[in-house]
Structure formats: C-alpha cells, structure tokens
Biotite code that builds the C-alpha atoms (Angstrom):
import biotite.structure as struc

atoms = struc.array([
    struc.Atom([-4.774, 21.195, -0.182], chain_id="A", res_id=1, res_name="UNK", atom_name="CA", element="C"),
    struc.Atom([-3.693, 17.374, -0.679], chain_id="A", res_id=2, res_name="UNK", atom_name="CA", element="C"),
    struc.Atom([-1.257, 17.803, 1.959], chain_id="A", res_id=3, res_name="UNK", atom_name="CA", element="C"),
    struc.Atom([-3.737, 19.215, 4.537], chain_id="A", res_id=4, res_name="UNK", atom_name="CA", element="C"),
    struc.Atom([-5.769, 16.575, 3.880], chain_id="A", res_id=5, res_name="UNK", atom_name="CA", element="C"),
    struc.Atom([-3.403, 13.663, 4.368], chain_id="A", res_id=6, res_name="UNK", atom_name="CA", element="C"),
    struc.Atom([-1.849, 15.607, 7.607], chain_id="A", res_id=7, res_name="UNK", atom_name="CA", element="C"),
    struc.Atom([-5.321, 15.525, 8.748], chain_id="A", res_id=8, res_name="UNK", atom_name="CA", element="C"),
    struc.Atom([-6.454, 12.098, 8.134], chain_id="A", res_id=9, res_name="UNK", atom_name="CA", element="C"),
    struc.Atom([-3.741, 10.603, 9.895], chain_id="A", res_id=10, res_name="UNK", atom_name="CA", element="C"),
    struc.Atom([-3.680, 7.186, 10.348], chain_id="A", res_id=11, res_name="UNK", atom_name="CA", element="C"),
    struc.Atom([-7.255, 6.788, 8.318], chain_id="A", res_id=12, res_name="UNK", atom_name="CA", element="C"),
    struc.Atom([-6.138, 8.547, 4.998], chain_id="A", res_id=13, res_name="UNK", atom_name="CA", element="C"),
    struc.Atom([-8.930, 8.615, 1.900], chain_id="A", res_id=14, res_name="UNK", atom_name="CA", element="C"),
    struc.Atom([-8.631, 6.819, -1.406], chain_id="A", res_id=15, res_name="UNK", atom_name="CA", element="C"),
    struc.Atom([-7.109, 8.805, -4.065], chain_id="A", res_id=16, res_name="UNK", atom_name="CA", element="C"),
    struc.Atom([-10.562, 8.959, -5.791], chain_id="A", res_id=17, res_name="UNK", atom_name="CA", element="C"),
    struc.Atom([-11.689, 10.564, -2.449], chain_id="A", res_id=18, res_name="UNK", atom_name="CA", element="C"),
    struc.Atom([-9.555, 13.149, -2.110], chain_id="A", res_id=19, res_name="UNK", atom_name="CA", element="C"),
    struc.Atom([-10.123, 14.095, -6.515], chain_id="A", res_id=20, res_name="UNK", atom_name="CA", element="C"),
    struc.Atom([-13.901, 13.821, -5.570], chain_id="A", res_id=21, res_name="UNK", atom_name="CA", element="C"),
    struc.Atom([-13.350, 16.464, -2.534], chain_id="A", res_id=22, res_name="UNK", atom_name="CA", element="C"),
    struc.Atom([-11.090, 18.738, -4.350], chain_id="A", res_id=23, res_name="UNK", atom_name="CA", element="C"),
    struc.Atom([-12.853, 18.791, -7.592], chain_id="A", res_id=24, res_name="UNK", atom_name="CA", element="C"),
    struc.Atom([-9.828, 17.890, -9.190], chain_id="A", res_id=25, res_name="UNK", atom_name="CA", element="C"),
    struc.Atom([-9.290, 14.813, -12.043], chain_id="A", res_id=26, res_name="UNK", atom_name="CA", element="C"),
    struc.Atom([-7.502, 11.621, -10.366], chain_id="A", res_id=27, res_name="UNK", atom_name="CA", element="C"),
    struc.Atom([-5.221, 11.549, -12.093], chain_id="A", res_id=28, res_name="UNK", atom_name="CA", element="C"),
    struc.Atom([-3.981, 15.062, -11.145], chain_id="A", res_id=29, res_name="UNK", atom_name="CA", element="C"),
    struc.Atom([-4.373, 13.581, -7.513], chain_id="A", res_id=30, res_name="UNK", atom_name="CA", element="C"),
    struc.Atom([-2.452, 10.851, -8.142], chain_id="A", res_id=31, res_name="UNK", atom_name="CA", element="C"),
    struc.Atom([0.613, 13.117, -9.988], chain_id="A", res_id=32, res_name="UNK", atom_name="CA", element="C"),
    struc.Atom([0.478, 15.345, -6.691], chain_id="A", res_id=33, res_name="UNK", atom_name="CA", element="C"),
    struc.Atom([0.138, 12.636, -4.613], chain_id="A", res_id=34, res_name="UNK", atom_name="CA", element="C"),
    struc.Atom([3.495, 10.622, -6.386], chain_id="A", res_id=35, res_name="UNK", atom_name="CA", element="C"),
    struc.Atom([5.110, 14.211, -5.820], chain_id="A", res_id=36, res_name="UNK", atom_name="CA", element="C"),
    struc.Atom([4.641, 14.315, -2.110], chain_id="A", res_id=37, res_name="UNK", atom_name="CA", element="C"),
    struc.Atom([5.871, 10.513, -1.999], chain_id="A", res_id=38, res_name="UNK", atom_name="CA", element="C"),
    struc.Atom([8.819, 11.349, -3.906], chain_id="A", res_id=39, res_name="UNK", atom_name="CA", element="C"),
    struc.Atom([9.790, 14.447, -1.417], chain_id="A", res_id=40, res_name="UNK", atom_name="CA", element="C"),
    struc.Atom([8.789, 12.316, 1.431], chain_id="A", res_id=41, res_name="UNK", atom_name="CA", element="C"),
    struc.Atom([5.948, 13.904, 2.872], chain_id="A", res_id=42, res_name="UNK", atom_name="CA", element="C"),
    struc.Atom([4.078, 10.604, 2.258], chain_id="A", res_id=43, res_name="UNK", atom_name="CA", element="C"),
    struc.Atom([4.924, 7.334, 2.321], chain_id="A", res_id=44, res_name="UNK", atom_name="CA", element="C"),
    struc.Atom([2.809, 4.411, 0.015], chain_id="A", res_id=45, res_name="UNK", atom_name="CA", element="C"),
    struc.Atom([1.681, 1.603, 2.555], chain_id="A", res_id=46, res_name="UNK", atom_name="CA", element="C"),
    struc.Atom([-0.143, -0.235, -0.147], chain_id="A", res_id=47, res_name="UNK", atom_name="CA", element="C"),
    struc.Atom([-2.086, -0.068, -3.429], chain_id="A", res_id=48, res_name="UNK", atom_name="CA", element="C"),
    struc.Atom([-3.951, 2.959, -2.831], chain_id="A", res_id=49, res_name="UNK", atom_name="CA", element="C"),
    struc.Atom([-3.486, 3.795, 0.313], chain_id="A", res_id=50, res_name="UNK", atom_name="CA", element="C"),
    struc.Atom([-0.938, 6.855, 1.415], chain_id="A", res_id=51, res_name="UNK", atom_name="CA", element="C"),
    struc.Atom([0.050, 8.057, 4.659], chain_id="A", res_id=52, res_name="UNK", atom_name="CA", element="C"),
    struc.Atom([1.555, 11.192, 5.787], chain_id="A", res_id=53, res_name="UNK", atom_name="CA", element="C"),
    struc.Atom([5.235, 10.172, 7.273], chain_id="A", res_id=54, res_name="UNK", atom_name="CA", element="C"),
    struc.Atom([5.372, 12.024, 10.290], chain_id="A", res_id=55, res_name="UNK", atom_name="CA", element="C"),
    struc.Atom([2.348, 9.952, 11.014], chain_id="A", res_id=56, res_name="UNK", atom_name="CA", element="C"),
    struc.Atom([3.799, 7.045, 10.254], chain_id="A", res_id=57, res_name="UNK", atom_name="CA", element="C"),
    struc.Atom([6.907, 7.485, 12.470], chain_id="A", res_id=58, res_name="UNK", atom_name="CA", element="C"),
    struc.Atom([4.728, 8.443, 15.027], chain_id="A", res_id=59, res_name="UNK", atom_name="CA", element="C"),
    struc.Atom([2.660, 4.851, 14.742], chain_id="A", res_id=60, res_name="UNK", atom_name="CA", element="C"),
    struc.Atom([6.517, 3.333, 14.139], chain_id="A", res_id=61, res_name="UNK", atom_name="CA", element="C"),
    struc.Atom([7.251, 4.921, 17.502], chain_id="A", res_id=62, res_name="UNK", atom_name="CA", element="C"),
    struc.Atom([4.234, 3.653, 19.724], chain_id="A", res_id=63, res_name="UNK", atom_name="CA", element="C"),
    struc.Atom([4.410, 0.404, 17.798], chain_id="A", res_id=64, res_name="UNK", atom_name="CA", element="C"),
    struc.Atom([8.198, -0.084, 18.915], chain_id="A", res_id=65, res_name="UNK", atom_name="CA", element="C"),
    struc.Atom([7.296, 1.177, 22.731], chain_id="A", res_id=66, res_name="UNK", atom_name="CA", element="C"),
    struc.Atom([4.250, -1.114, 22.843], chain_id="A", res_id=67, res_name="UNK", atom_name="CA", element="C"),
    struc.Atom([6.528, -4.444, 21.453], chain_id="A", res_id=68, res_name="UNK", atom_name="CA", element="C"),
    struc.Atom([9.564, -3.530, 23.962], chain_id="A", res_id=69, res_name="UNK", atom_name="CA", element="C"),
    struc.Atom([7.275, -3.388, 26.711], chain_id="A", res_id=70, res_name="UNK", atom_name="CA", element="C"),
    struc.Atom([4.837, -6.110, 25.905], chain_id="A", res_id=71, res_name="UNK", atom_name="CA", element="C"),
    struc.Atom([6.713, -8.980, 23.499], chain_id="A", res_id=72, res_name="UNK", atom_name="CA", element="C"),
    struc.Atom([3.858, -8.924, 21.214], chain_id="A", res_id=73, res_name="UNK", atom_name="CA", element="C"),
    struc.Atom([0.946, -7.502, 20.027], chain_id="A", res_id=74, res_name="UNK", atom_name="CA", element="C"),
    struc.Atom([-2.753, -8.980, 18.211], chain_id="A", res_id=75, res_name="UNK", atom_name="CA", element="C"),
    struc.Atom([-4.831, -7.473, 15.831], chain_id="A", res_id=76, res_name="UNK", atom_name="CA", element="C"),
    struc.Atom([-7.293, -6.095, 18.124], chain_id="A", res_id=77, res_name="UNK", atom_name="CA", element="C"),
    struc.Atom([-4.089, -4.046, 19.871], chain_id="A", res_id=78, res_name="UNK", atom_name="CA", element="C"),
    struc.Atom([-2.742, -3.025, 17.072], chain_id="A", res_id=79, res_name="UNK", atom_name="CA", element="C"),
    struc.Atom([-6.723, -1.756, 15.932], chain_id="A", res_id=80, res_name="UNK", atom_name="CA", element="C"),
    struc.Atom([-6.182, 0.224, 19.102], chain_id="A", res_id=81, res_name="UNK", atom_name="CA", element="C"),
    struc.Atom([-2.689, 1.426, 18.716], chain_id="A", res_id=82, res_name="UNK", atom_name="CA", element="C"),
    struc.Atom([-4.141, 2.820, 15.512], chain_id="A", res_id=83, res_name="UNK", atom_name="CA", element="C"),
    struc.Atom([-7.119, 3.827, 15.851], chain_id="A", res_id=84, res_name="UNK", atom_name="CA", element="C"),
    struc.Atom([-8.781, 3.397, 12.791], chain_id="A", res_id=85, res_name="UNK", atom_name="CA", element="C"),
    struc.Atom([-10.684, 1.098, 10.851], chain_id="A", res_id=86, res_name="UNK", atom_name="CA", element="C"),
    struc.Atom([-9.494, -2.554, 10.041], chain_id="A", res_id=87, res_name="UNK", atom_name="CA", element="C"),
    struc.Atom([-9.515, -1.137, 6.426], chain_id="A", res_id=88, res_name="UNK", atom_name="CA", element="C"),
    struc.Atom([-6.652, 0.960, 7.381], chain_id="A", res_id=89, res_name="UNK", atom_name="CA", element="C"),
    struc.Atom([-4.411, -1.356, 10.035], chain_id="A", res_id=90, res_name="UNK", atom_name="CA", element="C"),
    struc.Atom([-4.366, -4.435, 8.116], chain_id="A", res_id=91, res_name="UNK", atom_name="CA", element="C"),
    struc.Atom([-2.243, -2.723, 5.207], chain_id="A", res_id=92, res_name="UNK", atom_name="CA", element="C"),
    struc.Atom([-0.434, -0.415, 8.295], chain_id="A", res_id=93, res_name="UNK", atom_name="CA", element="C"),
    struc.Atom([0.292, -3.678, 10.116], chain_id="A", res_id=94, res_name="UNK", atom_name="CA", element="C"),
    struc.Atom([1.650, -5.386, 6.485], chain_id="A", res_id=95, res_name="UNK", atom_name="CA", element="C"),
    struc.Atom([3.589, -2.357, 5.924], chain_id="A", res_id=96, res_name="UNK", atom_name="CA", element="C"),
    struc.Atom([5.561, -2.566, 9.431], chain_id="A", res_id=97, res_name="UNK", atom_name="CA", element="C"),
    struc.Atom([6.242, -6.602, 7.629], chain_id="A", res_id=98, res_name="UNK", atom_name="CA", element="C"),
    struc.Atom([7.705, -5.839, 5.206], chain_id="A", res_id=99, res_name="UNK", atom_name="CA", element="C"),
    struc.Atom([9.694, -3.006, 6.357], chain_id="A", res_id=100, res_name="UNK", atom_name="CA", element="C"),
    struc.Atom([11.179, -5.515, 8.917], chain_id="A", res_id=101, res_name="UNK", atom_name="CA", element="C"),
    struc.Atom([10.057, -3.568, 12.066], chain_id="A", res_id=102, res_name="UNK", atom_name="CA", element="C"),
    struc.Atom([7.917, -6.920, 12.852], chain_id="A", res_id=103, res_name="UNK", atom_name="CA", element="C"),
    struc.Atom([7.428, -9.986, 12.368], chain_id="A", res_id=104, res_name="UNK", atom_name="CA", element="C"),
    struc.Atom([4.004, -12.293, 11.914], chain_id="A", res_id=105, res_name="UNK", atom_name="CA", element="C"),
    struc.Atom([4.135, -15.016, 14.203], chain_id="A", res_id=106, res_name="UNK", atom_name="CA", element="C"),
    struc.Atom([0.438, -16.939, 14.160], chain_id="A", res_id=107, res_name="UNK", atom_name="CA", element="C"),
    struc.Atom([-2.127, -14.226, 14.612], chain_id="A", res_id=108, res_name="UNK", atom_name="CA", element="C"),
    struc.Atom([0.395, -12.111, 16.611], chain_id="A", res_id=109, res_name="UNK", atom_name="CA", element="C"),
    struc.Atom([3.216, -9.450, 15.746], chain_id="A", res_id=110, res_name="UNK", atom_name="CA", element="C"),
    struc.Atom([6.185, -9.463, 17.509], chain_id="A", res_id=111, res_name="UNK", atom_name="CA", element="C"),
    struc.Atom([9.685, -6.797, 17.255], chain_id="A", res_id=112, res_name="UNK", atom_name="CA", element="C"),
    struc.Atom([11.802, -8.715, 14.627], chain_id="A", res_id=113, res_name="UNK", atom_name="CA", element="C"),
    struc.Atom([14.816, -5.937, 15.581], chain_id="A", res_id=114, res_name="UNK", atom_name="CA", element="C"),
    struc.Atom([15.286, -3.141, 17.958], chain_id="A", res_id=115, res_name="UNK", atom_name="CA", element="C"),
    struc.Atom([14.629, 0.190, 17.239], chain_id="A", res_id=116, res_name="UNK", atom_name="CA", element="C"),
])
C-alpha cells in the first residue's frame, strides 16, 4: 500500500504523517516501511520528510537534462512547470538536483553543471 501510494503521487508525494493517517497505520511503522523502500531503492529521500518514488525521479532527471541541453537554463517558474506540482514540492526537487550535481544555482536560475 505505501508503495502504491508513492508510485501514485509522483512528483507531489504526502508527508509521512499523511500517508500513517491514510493507512491507519502508526508513523512510525510508515516511516520503518518507508526507510525499507529507500534502502531497496524504490524511493529516494529528497529532503527532511519528503520521499519520492525513483523511477519518478529519473523521469524528472530526464526532462530536467533535455530541457537544460536545449535551453542553457531554467527559472523557478520552469522548473514549477517541468514538475508540476506545488512550490512545496519543487523547491526541495530543485535542491535535490544541487546537491546531486546535476545543476548548478546561478542567481535565481539553474543551469547543467555536467552532461548527462
């Protein structure tokens, strides 16, 4: 069930508590499950609470990559729309792609720090 709903939400996953609230289940159950499917790399951590299914992240890695070889850079507002979710969600997606070294901040603008 944790998995369905994290393939489901995407790009806009729930907080942990979210997810324990909807399943009926104690958080920190969720939160053991949720370190399980991290560890076997069905999800990836993006920041403090916030979990994303991998595939969907290489997916967003993917368009993110086309979009920078194509364009140079990309703002905020572009990467809101790359996404498609709420600023809640792309701000830590967009830090994640930081410090992962995929890009770079420059000002209020991302750019490809490598290719690929």
């Amino acid at each position: 069930q944790v998995r369905g709903i994290f393939t489901g939400a995407a790009l806009a996953p729930p907080r942990l508590e979210e997810v324990a609230t909807q399943l009926r289940q104690g958080e920190g159950d969720v939160r053991e499950l949720v370190r399980h499917l991290t560890r076997t790399g069905f999800l990836t951590h993006v920041s403090a609470d916030m979990f994303v299914a991998t595939e969907a992240l290489a997916q967003l890695r993917r368009r993110l990559v086309e979009h920078l070889t194509q364009h140079g850079e990309i703002t905020t507002q572009d990467f809101k729309t790359l996404v498609g979710a709420s600023r809640k969600h792309v701000i830590p997606l967009a830090e994640f792609f930081d410090r992962e070294k995929t890009t770079l901040r420059v000002g209020e603008k991302r750019v490809l720090r490598r290719k690929g």
